[in-house]
GUTI-768428 format. One record per residue: x, y, z of N, C-alpha, C in turn. Coordinates in steps of 0.001 Angstrom, whole numbers, always signed. Atoms other than C-alpha are relative to their C-alpha. Layout:
% residues N
PT      n_x      n_y      n_z     ca_x     ca_y     ca_z      c_x      c_y      c_z
PT        X        Y        Z        X        Y        Z        X        Y        Z
...
//
This chain:
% residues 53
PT      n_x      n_y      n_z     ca_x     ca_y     ca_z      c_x      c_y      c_z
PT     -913      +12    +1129   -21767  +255522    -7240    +1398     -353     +493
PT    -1468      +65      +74   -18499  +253977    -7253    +1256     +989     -149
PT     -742     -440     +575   -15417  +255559    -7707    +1665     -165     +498
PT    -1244     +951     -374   -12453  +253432    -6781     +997      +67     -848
PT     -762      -43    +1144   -11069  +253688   -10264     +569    +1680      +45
PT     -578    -1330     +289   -11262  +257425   -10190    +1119     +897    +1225
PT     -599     -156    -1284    -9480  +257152    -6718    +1706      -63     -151
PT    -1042     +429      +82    -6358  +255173    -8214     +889     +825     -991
PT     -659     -437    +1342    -6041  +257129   -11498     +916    +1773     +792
PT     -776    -1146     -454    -2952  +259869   -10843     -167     +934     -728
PT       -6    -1248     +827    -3376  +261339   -13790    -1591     +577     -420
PT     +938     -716     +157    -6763  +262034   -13753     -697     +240    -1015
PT     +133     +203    +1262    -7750  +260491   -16757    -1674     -640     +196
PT    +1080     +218     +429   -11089  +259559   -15875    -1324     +282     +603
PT    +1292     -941     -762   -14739  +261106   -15702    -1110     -829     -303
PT    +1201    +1124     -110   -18090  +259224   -15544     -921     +930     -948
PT     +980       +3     +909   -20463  +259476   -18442    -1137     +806     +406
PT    +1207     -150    -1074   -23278  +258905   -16491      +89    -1054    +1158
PT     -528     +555    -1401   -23404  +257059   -13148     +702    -1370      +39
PT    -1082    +1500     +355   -21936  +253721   -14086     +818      +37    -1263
PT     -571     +291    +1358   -20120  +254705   -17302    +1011    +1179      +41
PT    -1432     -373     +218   -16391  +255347   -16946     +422     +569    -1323
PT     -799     -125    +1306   -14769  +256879   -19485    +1569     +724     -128
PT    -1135     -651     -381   -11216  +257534   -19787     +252     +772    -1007
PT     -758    -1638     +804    -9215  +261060   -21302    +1233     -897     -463
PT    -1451     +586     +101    -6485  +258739   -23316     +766    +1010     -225
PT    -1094    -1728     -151    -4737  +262141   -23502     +695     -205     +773
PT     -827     +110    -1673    -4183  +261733   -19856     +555    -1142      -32
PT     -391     +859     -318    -4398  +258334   -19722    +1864     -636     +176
PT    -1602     +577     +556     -326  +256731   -18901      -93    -1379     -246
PT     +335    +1442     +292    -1561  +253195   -19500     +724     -717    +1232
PT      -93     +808    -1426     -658  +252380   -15516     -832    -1281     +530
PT    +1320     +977     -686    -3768  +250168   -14889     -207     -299    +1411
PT     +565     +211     -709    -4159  +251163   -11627    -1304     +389     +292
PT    +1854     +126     +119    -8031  +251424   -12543     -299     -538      -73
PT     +773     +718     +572    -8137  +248370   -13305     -251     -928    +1379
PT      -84    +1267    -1003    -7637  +245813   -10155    -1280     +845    +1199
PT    +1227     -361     -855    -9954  +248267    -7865    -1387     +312     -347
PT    +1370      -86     +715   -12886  +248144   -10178    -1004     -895     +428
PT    +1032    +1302     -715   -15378  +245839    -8095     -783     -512     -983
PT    +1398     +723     +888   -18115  +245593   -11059     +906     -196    -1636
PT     -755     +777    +1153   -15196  +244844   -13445     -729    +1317    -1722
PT     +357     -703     +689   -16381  +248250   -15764     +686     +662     -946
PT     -871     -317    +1084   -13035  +249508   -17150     +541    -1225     -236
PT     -575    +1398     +844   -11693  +246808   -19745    +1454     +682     -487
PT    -1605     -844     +423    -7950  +247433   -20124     +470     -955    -1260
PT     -191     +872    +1258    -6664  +246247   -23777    +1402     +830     -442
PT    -1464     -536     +482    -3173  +246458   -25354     -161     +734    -1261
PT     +113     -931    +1099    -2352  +248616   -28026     -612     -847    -1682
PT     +543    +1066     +759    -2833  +245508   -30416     -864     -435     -350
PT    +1256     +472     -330    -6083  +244351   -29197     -489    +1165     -427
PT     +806    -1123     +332    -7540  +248079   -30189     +316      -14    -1299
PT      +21     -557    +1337    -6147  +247790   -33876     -608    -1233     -728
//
């Protein structure tokens, strides 16, 4: 199991589903994206506030 993403995140915004399925706490989340560039299998999709409405 990976966990490169859950390596970068400071705030500790994210817990695994099940073994390949990220999921982030946007509670926590600060919208940093350093989860996103060390993600090897490309699993978290980072989207602007825009793109979600």
């Amino acid at each position: 199991m990976c966990s490169s993403c859950v390596d970068a995140c400071e705030e500790k915004a994210i817990n695994f589903f099940s073994l390949f399925r990220p999921t982030i706490d946007m509670n926590k989340c600060s919208g940093c994206g350093f989860c996103y560039s060390p993600c090897p299998p490309y699993a978290i999709k980072y989207k602007t506030l825009k793109e979600k409405l």
